[in-house]
N, C-alpha and C positions, 0 to 999 in steps of 0.2 A: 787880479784883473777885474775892476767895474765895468758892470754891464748897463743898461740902462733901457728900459722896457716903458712901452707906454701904450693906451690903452681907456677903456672903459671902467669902470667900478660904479654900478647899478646898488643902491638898498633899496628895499624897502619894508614896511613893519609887516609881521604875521598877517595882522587882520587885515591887511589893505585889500585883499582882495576879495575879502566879505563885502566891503562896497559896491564891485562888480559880481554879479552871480555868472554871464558870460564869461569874464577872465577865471574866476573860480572854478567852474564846472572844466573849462582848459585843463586848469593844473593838475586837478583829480584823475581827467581822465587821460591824461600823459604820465602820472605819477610821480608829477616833479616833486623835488624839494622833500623826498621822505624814502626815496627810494637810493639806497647807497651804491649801486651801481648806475643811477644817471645824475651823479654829482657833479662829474668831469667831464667834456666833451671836448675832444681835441680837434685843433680847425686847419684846414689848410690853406694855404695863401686866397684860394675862388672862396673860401667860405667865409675868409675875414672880408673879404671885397664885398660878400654881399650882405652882411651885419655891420660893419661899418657904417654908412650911412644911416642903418636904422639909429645906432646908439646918439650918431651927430643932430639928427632930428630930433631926438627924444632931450636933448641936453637944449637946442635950440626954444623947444618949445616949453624948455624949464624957465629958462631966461624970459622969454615973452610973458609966461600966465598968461589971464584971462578967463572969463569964464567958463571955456571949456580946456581948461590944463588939464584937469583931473581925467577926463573924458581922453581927451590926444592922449597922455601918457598909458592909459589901458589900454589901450588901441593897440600904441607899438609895441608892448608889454606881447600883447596877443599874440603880435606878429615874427617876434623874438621868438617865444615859446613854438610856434609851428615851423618857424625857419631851424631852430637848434633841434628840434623833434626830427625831425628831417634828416638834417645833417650825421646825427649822432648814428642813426641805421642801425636800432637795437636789433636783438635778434627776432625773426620770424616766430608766431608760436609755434610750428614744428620743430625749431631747432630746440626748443627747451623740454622740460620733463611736463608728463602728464596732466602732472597737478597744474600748472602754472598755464599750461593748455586751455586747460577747462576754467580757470578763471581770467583768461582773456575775453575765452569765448563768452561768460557770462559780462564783461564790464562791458564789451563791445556789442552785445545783445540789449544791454539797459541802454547806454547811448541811442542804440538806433532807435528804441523806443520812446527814448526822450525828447528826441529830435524830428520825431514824425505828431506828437502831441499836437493837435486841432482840434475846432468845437464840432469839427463836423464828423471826423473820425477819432474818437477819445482813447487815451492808451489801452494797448491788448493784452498787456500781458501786465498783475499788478501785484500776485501772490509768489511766495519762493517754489511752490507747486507749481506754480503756470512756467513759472523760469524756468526750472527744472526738467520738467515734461519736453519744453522746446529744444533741450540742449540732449536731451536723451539719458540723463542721469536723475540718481535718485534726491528728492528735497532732502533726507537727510547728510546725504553725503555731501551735497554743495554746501551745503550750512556748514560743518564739519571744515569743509575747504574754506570757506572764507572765514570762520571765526577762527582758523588756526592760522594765517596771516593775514589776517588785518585786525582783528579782532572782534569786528561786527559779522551779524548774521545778513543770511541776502535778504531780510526784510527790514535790517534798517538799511541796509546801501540803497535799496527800491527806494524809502521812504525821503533817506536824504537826498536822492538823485529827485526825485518828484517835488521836492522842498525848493530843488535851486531853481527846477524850468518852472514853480509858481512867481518864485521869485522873476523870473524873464519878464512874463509872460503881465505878472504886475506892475514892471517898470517898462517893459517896451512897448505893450499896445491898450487900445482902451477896450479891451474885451471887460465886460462884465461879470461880476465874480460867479454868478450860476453858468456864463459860458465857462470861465476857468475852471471850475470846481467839475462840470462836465467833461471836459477836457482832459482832466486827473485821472476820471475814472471815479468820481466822490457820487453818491448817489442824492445829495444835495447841496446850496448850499452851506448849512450849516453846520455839516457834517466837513467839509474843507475848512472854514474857518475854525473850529474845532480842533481840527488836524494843524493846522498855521499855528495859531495862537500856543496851542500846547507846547510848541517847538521854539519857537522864536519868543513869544513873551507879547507879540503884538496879533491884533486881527488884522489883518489880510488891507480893511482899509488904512487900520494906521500907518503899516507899511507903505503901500501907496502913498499916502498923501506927506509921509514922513522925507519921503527924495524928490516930492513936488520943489523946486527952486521957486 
């Protein structure tokens, strides 16, 4: 017996969401696309009702282009990613072991820190000590947890979480990089460009001026 099923089918490349640091910092911090238990998300008839339409806009606005295609498709990219995060309803961190506890509690402590970054209150917490201290365990032991699954220590996840809201922070508003670099936590700024460049390959302005359109 043929059956005959129809539907969406979304690509896109690895790096596409190096172009957006907004949709990037998403992914990381939902753990899509690396994490083999949120591969599969099964939908029920209300949750195909309400991704449906996102997938039909998204195809719509394939067809149109225009200057901002690349922009609309991040967008609903976004949108997808918070609606299926949703839908999926991992489990709570009490419901899992210890370990996997405490490294919620640390990814969801660097988000909130990421996300509160301004020039007028600059990040508070920027060393695996200061993380550590907050969360009530010892800097060796968080290191310990997070290089034994994911394979980074909690000072490069700091440094690459603080990498992506420069990158924001570079492409969404006209702060000044001695506010940006304030804002880090750098104690100037040449000490941020420093930090950018060694990581990316570019200063801080070529970035900028490199997704000026």
């Amino acid at each position: 017996m043929n059956t005959e099923s129809e539907g969406y089918i979304g690509f896109f490349r690895k790096g596409y969401a190096d172009q957006y640091p907004t949709l990037k910092s998403l992914i990381e911090k939902y753990g899509l696309f690396n994490d083999p238990i949120k591969s599969v998300i099964l939908l029920t008839k209300n949750d195909v009702a309400v991704l449906d339409p996102l997938f039909a806009q998204m195809l719509e606005a394939e067809k149109a282009g225009g200057p901002l295609a690349e922009e609309t498709m991040q967008a609903f990219l976004q949108l997808l990613i918070l609606n299926c995060t949703r839908i999926a309803n991992y489990p709570i961190p009490d419901a899992i072991t210890g370990e996997f506890k405490h490294m919620y509690e640390f990814f969801h402590l660097l988000e909130i820190e990421a996300n509160n970054i301004n020039y007028v209150n600059p990040v508070r917490l920027k060393t695996a000590k200061e993380f550590a201290e907050e969360l009530s365990l010892h800097p060796n032991y968080l290191n310990a947890l997070l290089k034994k699954y994911t394979g980074k220590n909690v000072s490069a996840h700091i440094k690459g979480r603080l990498l992506e809201q420069s990158k924001v922070l570079l492409l969404r508003t006209d702060w000044t990089l001695q506010d940006i670099a304030f804002s880090l936590g750098f104690a100037d700024q040449s000490n941020f460009s420093h930090f950018f460049k060694n990581i990316t390959g570019l200063t801080p302005v070529d970035f900028r001026r490199s997704h000026i359109l």
